[in-house]
C-alpha positions in Angstrom: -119.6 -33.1 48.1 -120.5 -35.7 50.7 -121.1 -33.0 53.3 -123.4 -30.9 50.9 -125.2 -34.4 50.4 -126.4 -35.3 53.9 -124.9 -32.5 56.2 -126.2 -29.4 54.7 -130.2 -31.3 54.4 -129.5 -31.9 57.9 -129.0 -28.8 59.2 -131.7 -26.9 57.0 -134.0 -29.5 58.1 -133.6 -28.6 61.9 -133.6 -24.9 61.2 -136.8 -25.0 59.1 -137.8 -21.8 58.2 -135.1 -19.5 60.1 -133.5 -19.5 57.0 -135.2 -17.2 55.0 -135.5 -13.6 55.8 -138.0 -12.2 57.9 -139.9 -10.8 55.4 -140.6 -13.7 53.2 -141.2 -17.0 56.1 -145.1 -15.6 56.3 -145.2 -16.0 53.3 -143.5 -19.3 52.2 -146.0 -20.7 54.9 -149.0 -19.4 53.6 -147.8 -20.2 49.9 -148.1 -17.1 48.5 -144.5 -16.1 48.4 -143.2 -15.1 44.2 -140.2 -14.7 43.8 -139.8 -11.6 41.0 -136.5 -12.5 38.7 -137.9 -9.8 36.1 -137.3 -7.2 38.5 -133.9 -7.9 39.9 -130.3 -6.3 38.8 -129.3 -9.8 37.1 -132.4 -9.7 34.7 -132.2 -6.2 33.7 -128.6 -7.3 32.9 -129.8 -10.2 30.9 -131.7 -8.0 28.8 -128.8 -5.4 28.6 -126.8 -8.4 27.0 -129.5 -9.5 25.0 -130.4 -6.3 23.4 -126.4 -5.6 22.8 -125.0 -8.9 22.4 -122.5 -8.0 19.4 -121.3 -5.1 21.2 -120.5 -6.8 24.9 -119.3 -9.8 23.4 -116.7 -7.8 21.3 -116.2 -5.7 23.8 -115.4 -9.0 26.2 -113.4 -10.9 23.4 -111.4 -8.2 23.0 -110.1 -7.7 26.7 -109.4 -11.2 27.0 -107.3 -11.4 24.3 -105.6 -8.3 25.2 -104.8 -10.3 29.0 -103.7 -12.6 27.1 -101.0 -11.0 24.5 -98.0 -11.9 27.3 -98.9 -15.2 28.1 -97.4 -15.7 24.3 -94.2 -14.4 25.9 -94.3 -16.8 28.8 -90.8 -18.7 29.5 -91.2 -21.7 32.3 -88.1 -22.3 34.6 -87.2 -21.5 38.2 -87.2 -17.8 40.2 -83.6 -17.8 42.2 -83.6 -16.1 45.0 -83.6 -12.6 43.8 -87.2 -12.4 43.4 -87.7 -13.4 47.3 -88.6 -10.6 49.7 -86.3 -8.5 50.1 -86.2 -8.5 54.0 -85.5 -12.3 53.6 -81.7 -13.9 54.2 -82.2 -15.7 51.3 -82.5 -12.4 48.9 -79.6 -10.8 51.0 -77.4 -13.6 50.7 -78.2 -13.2 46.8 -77.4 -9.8 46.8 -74.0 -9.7 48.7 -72.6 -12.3 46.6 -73.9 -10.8 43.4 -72.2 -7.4 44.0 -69.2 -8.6 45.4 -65.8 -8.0 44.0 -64.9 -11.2 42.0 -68.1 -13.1 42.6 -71.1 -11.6 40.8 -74.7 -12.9 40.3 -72.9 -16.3 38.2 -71.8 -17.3 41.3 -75.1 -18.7 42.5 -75.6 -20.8 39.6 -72.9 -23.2 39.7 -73.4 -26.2 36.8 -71.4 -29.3 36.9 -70.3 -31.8 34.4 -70.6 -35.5 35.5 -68.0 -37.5 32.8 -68.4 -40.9 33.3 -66.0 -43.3 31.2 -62.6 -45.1 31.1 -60.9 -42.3 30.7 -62.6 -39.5 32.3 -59.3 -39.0 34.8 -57.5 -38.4 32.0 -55.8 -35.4 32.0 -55.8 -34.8 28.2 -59.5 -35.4 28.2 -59.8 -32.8 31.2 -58.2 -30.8 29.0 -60.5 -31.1 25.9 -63.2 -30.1 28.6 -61.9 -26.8 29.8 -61.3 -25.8 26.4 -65.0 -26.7 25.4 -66.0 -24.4 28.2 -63.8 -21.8 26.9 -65.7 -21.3 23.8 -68.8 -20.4 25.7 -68.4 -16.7 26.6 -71.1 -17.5 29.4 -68.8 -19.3 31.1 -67.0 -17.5 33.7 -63.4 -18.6 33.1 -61.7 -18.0 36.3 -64.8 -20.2 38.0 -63.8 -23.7 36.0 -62.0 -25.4 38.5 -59.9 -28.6 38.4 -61.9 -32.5 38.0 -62.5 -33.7 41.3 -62.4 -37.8 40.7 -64.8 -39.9 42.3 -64.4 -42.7 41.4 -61.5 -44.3 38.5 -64.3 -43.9 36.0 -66.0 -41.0 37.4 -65.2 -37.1 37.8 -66.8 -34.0 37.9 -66.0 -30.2 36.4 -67.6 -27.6 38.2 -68.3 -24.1 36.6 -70.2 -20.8 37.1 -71.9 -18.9 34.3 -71.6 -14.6 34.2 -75.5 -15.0 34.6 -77.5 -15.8 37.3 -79.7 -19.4 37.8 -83.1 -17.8 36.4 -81.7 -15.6 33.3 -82.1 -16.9 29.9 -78.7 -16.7 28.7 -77.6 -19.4 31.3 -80.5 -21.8 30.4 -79.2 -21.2 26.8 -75.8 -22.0 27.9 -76.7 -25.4 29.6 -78.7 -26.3 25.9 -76.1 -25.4 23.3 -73.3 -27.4 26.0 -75.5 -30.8 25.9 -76.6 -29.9 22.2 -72.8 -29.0 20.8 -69.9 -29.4 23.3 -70.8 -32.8 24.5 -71.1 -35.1 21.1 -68.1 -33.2 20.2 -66.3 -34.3 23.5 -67.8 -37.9 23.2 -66.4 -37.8 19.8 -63.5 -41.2 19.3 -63.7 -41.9 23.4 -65.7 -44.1 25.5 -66.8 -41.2 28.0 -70.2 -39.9 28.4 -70.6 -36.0 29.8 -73.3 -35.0 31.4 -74.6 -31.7 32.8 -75.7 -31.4 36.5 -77.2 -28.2 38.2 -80.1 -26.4 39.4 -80.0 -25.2 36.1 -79.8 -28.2 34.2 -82.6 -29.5 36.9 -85.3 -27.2 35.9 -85.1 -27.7 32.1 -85.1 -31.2 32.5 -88.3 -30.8 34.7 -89.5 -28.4 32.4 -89.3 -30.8 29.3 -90.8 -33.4 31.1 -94.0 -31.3 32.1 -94.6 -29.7 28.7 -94.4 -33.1 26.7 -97.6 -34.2 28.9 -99.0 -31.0 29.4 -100.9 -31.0 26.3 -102.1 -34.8 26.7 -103.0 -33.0 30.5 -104.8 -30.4 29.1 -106.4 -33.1 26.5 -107.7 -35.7 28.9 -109.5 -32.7 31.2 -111.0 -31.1 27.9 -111.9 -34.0 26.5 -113.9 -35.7 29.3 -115.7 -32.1 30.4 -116.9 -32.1 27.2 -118.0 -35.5 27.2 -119.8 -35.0 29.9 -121.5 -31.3 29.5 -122.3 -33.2 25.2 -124.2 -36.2 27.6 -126.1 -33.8 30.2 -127.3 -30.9 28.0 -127.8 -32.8 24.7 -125.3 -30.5 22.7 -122.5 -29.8 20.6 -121.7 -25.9 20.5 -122.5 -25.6 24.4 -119.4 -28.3 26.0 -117.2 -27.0 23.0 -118.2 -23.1 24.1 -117.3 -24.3 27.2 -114.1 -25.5 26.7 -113.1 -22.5 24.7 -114.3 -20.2 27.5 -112.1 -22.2 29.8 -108.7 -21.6 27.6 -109.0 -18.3 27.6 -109.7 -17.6 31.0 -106.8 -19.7 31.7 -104.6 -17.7 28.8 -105.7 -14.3 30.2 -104.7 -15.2 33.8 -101.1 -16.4 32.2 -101.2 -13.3 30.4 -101.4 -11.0 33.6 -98.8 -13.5 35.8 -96.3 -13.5 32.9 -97.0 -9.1 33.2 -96.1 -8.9 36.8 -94.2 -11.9 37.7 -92.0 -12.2 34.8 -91.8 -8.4 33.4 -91.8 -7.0 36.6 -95.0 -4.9 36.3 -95.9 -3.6 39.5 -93.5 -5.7 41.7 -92.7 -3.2 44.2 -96.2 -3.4 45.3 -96.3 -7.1 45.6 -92.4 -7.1 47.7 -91.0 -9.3 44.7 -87.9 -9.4 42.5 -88.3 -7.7 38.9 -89.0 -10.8 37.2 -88.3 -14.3 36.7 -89.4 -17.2 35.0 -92.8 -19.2 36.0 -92.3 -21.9 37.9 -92.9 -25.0 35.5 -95.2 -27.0 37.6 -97.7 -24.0 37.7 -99.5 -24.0 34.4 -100.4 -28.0 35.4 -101.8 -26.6 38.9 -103.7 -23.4 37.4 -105.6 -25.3 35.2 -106.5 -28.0 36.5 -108.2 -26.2 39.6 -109.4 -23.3 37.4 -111.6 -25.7 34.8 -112.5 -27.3 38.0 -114.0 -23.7 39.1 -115.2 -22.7 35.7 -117.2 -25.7 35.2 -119.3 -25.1 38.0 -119.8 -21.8 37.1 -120.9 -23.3 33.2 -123.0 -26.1 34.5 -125.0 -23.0 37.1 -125.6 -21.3 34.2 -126.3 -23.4 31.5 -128.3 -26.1 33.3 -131.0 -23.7 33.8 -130.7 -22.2 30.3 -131.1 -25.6 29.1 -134.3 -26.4 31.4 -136.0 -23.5 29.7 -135.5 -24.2 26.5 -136.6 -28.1 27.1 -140.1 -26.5 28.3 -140.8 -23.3 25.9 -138.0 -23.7 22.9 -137.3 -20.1 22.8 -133.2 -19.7 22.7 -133.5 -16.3 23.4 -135.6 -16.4 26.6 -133.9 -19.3 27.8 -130.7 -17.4 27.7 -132.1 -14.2 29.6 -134.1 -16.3 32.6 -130.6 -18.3 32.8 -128.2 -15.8 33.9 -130.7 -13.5 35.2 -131.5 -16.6 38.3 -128.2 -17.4 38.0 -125.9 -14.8 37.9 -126.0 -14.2 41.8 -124.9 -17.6 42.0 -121.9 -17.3 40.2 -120.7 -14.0 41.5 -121.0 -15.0 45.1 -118.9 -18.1 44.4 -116.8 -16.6 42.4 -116.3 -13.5 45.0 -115.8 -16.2 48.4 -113.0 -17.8 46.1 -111.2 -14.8 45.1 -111.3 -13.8 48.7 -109.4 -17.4 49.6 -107.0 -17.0 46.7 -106.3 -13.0 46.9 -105.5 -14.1 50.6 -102.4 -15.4 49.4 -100.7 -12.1 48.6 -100.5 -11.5 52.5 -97.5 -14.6 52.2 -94.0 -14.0 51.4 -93.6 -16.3 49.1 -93.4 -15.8 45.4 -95.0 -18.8 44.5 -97.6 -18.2 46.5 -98.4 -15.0 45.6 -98.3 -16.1 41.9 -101.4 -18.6 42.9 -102.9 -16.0 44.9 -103.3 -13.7 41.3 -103.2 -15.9 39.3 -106.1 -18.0 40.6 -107.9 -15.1 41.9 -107.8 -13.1 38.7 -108.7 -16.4 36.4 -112.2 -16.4 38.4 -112.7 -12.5 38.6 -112.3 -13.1 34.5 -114.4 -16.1 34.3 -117.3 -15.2 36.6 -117.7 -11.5 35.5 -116.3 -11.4 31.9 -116.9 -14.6 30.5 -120.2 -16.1 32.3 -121.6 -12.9 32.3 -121.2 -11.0 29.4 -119.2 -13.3 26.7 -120.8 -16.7 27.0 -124.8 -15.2 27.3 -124.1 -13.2 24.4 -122.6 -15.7 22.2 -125.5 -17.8 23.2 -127.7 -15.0 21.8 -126.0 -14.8 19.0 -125.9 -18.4 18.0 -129.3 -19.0 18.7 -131.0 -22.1 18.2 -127.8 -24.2 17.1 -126.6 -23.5 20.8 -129.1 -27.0 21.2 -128.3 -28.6 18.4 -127.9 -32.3 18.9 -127.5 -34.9 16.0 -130.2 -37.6 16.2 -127.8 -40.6 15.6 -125.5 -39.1 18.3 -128.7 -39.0 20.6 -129.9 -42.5 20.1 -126.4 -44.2 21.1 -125.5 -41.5 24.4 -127.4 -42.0 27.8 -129.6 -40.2 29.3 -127.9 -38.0 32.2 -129.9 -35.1 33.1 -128.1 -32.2 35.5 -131.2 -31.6 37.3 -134.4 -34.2 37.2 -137.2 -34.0 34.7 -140.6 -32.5 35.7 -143.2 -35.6 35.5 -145.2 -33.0 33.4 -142.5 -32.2 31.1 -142.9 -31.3 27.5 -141.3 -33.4 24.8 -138.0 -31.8 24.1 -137.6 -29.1 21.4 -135.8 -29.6 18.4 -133.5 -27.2 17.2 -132.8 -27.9 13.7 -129.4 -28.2 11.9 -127.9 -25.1 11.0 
């Protein structure tokens, strides 16, 4: 931001008119240079949306919700290492012990119970625990191995489940043991049991993140709307904004839960057939993706909104919007799928998931949603897209996106609808 402030005037400054084509610096000198934005691509699009507005924005609901349908399905956890490429050590160190006589794919997700108490050296007590782990038919029975004391208050039960680290059925395990074994054990003792493993690690993580996740995704949503209410003196456009935002954000879920959970397409990508997303991801994706999308929004609605504060016609306003803006937005949009699609060249899972998943968020946002879905809900709301309540417009400031003209008409009205 600071470089585009006083770096980027710089520089045009000293290259003056060099940077403009050819054809137009004779006559940007003389002043007779008009730019045509009824002729271009963008505003015979704009007029394509406008004349078919139900249509496209059907159309464009309907295959974001359709992107969307597995993101329902997601699960949040940790990949093990049979989802890394499969010219790694890591995936053939997976493998050999997986297929191994005796060891299979449990043996890489070892869980450990921590029993802390007076009498957690006891071996009665040791005994209650194997038997509780015997109920679990998870539990790989020849893998429970003797307590190891640490200390005269303090031992540990190791154990391996028939699953491996990233399958359901062993997060399940760890759940129903802390949920139903361990009060049980507790039961008439002193001793505490706890359970310790990757495993255990990444629900714990897991909880943690999606109790604050929604207060995460509240606080962004909340202030961007705040802000977009302030600048364009509306209701319907921050809260179209914020909708637009979840489901670009859904449908690029949607397609990571597809290939990096169901396996679709995996070969193509050198992954494992599927695995849980990684639980810190969601937190990542959308705070840098309503970062993106909001720049997009504010390109296109800011001039929209100038329109409409000089000539009060929603419909015009919404077709000279995207049609000087669209151009904007797709070229942004295309540098940063370019930086994100970069990814997939990495090994990486996790990097590969930001790669698409970033990547295909803006390909959605730029080309379906500020393109085709938010114009033609625009059209379609008409004049209550600048609806503004007069109580509500007395006690906000005054921040304007771009500055008044001196010469500016008083702002239309839209009434209340």
């Amino acid at each position: 931001m600071v470089a585009s402030l006083t770096l980027m005037p710089a520089v045009l400054k000293l290259m003056g008119y060099k940077v403009l084509p050819r054809r137009v610096r004779k006559a940007v000198k003389e002043g007779t240079y008009a730019a045509k934005p009824g002729g271009t691509r963008w505003a015979r699009w704009s007029e394509i949306v406008s004349t078919n507005k139900a249509v496209l924005g059907v159309v464009a609901a309907g295959f974001i919700v359709v992107l969307a349908i597995p993101f329902f399905s997601m699960r949040l956890g940790q990949a093990d290492q049979s989802n890394d490429p499969e010219n790694s050590t890591t995936y053939k160190g997976y493998q050999l012990i997986a297929n191994a006589p005796g060891f299979g794919k449990g043996y890489n997700s070892e869980v450990r119970l921590v029993i802390n108490g007076p009498t957690a050296n006891d071996p009665a007590f040791e005994e209650k625990v194997h038997a509780a782990l015997a109920s679990f038919p998870d539990v790989n029975p020849s893998s429970v191995r003797p307590a190891v004391a640490l200390a005269k208050d303090i031992s540990i039960v190791s154990f391996k489940s028939t699953s491996g680290p990233q399958d359901e059925a062993t997060t399940n395990l760890v759940k129903a043991f802390r949920r139903d074994a361990a009060p049980k054990l507790e039961t008439g003792t002193q001793n505490k049991v706890y359970v310790f493993g990757q495993t255990a690690v990444i629900i714990d993580f897991t909880k943690v993140l999606s109790a604050k996740i929604a207060l995460f995704f509240a606080a962004i949503i909340g202030l961007s709307f705040l802000l977009l209410m302030v600048a364009f003196r509306s209701i319907v456009v921050p809260a179209s904004a914020a909708i637009m935002n979840l489901f670009a954000a859904s449908a690029s879920f949607g397609v990571l839960v597809a290939i990096f959970q169901w396996g679709w397409g995996h070969q193509l990508l050198g992954i494992g057939k599927g695995g849980p997303i990684d639980a810190f991801l969601p937190v990542l994706f959308f705070a840098i993706l309503f970062g993106l999308s909001m720049d997009y929004q504010v390109f296109l609605v800011s001039r929209m909104h100038e329109e409409w504060v000089h000539t009060g016609d929603n419909s015009r306003s919404v077709r000279v919007g995207q049609a000087e803006t669209g151009g904007i937005i797709t070229a942004a949009a295309l540098i940063m799928m370019a930086v994100f699609f970069g990814f997939l060249f990495g090994d990486s899972r996790v990097v590969k998931i930001v790669g698409i998943g970033l990547g295909g968020a803006i390909f959605i946002d730029a080309f379906v949603l500020r393109t085709i879905l938010v114009p033609a809900l625009m059209h379609l709301v008409g004049k209550a897209n600048w609806w503004y309540p007069r109580w509500l417009d007395r006690i906000t400031p005054r921040v304007s996106v771009e500055p008044a003209d001196e010469d500016e008409p008083h702002r239309a009205m839209a009434p209340v609808v």
